[in-house]
NULUM-265915 format. One record per residue (C-alpha): residue number from 0; x, y, z. Coordinates in nm, 4 decimals, always signed. Example, Ala and Ser with C-alpha at 12.3 -4.5 7.8 and 13.67 -1.06 7.14 Angstrom:
# NULUM-265915
{0; {+1.2300; -0.4500; +0.7800}}
{1; {+1.3670; -0.1060; +0.7140}}
This chain:
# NULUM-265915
{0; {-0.3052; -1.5314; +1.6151}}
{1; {+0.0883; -1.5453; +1.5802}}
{2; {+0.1953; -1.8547; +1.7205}}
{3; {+0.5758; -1.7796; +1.7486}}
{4; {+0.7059; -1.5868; +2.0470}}
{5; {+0.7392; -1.2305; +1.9679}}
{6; {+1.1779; -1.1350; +2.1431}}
{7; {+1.3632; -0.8365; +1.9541}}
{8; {+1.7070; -0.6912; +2.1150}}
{9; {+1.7266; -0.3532; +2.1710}}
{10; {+1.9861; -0.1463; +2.2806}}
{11; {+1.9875; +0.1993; +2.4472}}
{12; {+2.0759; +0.4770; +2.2041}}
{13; {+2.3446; +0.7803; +2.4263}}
{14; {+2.3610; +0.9793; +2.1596}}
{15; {+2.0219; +1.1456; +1.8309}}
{16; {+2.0014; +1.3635; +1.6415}}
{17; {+2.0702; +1.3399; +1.2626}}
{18; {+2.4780; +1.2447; +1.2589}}
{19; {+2.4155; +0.9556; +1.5010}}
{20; {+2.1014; +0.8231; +1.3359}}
{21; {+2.2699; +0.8065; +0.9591}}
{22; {+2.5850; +0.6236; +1.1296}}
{23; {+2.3118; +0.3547; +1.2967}}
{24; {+2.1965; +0.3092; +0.9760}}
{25; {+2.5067; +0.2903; +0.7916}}
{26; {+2.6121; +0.0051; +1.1096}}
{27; {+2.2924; -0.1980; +1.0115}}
{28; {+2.0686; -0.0685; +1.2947}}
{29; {+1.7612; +0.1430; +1.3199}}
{30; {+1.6798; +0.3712; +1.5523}}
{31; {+1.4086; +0.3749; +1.7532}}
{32; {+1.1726; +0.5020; +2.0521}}
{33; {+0.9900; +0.3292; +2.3342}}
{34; {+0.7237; +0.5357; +2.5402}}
{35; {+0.4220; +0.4818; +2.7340}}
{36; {+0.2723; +0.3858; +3.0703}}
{37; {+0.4108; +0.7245; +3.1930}}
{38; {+0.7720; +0.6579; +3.1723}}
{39; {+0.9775; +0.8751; +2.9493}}
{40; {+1.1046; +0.8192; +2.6512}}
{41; {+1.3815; +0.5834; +2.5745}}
{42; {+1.5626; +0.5880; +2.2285}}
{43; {+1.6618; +0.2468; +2.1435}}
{44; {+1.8141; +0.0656; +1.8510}}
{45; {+1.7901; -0.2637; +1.6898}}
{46; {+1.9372; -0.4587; +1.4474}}
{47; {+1.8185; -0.4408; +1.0842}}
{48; {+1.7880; -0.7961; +0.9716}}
{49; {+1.6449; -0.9194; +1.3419}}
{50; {+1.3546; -0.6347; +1.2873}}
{51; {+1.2752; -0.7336; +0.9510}}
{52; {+1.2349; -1.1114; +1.0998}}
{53; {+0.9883; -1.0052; +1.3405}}
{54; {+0.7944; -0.8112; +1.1222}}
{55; {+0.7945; -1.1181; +0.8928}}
{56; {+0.6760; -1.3012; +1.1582}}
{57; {+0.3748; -1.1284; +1.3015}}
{58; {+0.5605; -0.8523; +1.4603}}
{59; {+0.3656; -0.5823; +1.3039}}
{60; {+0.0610; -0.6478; +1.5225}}
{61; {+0.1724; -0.8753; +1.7503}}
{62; {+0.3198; -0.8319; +2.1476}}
{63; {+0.6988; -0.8179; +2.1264}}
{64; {+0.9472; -0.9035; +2.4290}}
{65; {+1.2331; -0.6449; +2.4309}}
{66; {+1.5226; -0.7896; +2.6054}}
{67; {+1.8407; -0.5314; +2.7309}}
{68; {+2.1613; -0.6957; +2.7401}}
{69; {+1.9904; -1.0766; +2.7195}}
{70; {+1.7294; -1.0068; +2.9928}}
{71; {+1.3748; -0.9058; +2.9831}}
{72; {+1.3025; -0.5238; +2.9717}}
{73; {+0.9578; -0.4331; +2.8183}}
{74; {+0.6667; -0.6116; +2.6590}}
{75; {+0.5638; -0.3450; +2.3305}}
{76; {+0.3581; -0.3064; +2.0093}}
{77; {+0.4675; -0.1373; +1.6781}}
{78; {+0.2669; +0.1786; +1.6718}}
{79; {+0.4703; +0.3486; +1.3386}}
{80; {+0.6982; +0.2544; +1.1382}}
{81; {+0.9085; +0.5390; +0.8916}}
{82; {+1.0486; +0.3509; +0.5757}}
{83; {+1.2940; +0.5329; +0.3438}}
{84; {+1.1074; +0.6378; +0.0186}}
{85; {+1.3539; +0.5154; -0.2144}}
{86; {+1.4974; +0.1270; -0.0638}}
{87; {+1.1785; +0.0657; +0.1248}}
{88; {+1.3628; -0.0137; +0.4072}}
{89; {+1.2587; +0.0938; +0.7915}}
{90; {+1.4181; +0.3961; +0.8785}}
{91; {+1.2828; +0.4600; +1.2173}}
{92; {+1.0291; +0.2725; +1.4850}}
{93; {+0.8451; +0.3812; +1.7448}}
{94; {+0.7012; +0.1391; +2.0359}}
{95; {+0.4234; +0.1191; +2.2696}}
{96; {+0.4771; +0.0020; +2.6279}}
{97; {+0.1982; -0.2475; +2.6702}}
{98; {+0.1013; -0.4547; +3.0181}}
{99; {+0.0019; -0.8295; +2.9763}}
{100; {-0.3119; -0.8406; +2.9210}}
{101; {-0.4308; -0.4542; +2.8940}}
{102; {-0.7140; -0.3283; +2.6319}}
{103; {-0.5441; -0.1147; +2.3362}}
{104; {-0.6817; +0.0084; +2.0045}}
{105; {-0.5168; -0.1311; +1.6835}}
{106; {-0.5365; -0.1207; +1.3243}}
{107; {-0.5453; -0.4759; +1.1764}}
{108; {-0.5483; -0.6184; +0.8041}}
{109; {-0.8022; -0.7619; +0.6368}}
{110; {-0.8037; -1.0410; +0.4161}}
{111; {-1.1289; -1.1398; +0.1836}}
{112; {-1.2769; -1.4954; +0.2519}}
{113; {-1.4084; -1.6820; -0.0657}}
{114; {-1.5039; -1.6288; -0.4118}}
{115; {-1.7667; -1.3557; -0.4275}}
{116; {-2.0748; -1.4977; -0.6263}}
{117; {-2.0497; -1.1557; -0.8539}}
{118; {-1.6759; -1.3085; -0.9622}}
{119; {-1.7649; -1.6571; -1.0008}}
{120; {-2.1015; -1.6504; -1.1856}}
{121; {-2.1335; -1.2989; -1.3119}}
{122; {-1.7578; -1.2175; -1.4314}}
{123; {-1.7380; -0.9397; -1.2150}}
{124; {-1.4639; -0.7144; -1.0255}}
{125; {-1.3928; -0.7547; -0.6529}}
{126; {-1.2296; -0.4427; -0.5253}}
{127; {-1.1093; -0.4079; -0.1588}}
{128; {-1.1369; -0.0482; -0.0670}}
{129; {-1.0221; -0.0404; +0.3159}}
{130; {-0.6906; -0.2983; +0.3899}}
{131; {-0.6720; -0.2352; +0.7775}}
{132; {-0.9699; -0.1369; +1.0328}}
{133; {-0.9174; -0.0208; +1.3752}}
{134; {-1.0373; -0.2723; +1.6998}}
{135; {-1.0194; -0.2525; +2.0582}}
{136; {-0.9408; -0.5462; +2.2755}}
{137; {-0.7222; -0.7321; +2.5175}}
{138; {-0.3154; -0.6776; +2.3855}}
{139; {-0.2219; -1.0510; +2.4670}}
{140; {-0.5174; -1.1961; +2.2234}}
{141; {-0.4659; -0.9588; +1.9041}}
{142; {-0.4878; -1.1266; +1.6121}}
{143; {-0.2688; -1.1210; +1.2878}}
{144; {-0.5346; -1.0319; +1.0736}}
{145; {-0.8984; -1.0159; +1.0475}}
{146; {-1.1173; -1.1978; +0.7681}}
{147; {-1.4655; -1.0582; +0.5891}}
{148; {-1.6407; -1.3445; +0.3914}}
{149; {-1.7834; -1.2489; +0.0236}}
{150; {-1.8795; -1.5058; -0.1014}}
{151; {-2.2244; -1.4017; -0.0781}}
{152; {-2.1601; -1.0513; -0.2831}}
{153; {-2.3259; -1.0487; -0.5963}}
{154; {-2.3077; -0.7593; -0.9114}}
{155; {-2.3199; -0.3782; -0.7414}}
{156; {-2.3189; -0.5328; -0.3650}}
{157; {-2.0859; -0.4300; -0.1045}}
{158; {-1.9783; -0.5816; +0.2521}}
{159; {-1.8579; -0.3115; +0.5263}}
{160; {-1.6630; -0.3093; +0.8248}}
{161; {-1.9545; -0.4332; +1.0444}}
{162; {-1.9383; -0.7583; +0.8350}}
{163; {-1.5862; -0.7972; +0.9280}}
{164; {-1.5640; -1.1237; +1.2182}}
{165; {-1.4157; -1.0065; +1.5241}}
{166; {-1.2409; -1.2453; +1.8190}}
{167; {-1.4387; -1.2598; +2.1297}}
{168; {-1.4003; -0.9709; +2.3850}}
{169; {-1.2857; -0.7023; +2.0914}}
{170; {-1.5255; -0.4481; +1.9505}}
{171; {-1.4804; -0.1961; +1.6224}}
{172; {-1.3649; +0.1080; +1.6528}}
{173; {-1.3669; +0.1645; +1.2603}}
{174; {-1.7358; +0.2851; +1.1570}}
{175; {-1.9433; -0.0102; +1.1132}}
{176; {-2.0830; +0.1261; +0.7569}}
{177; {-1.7416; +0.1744; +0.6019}}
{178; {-1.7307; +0.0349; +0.3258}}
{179; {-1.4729; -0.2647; +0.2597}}
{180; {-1.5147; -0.4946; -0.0048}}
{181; {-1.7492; -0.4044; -0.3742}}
{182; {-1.8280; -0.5985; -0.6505}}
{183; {-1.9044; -0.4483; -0.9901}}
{184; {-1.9435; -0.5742; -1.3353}}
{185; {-1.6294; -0.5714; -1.5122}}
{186; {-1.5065; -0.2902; -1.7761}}
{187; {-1.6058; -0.4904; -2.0989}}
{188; {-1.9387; -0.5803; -1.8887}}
{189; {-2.0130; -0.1705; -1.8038}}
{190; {-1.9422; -0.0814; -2.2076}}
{191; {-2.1751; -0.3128; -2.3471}}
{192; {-2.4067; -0.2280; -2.0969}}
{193; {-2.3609; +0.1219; -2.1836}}
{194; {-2.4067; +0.0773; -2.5291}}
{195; {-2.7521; -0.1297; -2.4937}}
{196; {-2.8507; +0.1778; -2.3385}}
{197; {-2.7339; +0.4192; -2.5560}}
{198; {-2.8651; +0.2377; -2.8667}}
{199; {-3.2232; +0.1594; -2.6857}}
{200; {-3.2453; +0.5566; -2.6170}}
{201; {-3.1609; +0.6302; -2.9850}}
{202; {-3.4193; +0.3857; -3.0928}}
{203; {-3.7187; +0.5182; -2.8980}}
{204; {-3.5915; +0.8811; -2.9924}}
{205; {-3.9838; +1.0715; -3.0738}}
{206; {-4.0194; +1.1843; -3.3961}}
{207; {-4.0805; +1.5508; -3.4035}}
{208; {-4.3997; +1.6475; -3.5357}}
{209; {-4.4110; +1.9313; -3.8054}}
{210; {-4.0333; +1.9216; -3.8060}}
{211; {-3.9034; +2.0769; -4.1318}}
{212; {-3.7299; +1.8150; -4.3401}}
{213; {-3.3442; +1.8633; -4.4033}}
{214; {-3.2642; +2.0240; -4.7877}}
């Protein structure tokens, strides 16, 4: 779990709409949007570089403090984040009004555990297939990430999301029989493979019986 307290500024936003967002932007800031818990709407902004701390620092998942004009406002989760397609950078952000300690759904990442036994004695190829799952539990215990072990995954074996070890007092919302992790024998492994075969096959190829010989 993210061990730093989670604070971002945020100021109220008077004016949207295209104009106002691009001079934001141009000022360092991104706009934003807070909603939730049946109160409307608020657009917000924050500063660039403070944003890109918190993100840095377990602010993608984690329960952030929004202070207004150095006191305490709103408690919040990320729930999207809109990055401009050519710097990368976060154009817009939209947060979640969260309570303390209420139940909310969340997609987390997940990391591989260990040295999958189809890697380390079998030269094989780990791939991960699914780099977030979806959980349900209590806002004020979400974790950073989420871990899946492999270590046990040999040649053509898989582990799925049901693998994946959860906190205490979260359940998966993901299907359980995604699946998350494979290992396969590598490219060079597959081709000679492949070849074995194909040579075996021409090998025990039946001669034809009263076949006419070639002139």
């Amino acid at each position: 779990m993210a061990t730093k307290e989670l604070t971002l500024p945020i100021e109220k936003r008077e004016t949207t709409g295209t104009s106002a967002t691009h001079a934001l932007r141009r000022d360092g800031k991104i706009p934003g949007v807070l909603y939730g818990h049946g109160a409307a709407p608020m657009h917000l902004a924050v500063e660039a570089r403070a944003f890109d701390d918190l993100l840095h620092h377990g602010g993608r998942t984690g329960v952030i403090t929004l202070t207004l004009d150095g006191k305490k406002a709103d408690t919040a989760l990320v729930r999207a984040l809109d990055r401009d397609p050519l710097s990368h950078k976060v154009a817009h952000v939209d947060l979640q009004r969260v309570s303390a300690h209420e139940a909310v759904h969340a997609k987390l990442p997940v990391t591989t555990v260990g040295v999958a036994r189809g890697v380390k004695d079998f030269g094989g190829v780990m791939d991960v297939l699914v780099h977030e799952v979806e959980i349900e539990g209590p806002v004020d215990q979400l974790p950073d990430h989420l871990e899946i072990d492999v270590t046990v995954l040999g040649i053509h074996q898989h582990a799925t999301a049901a693998n994946i070890a959860l906190p205490k007092g979260f359940k998966l919302l993901t299907a359980a029989d995604t699946i998350v992790v494979s290992v396969e024998a590598s490219k060079t492994a597959q081709h000679l493979e492949e070849a074995a075969s194909g040579a075996a096959i021409e090998q025990s190829t039946p001669e034809v019986i009263g076949a006419k010989p070639e002139a």
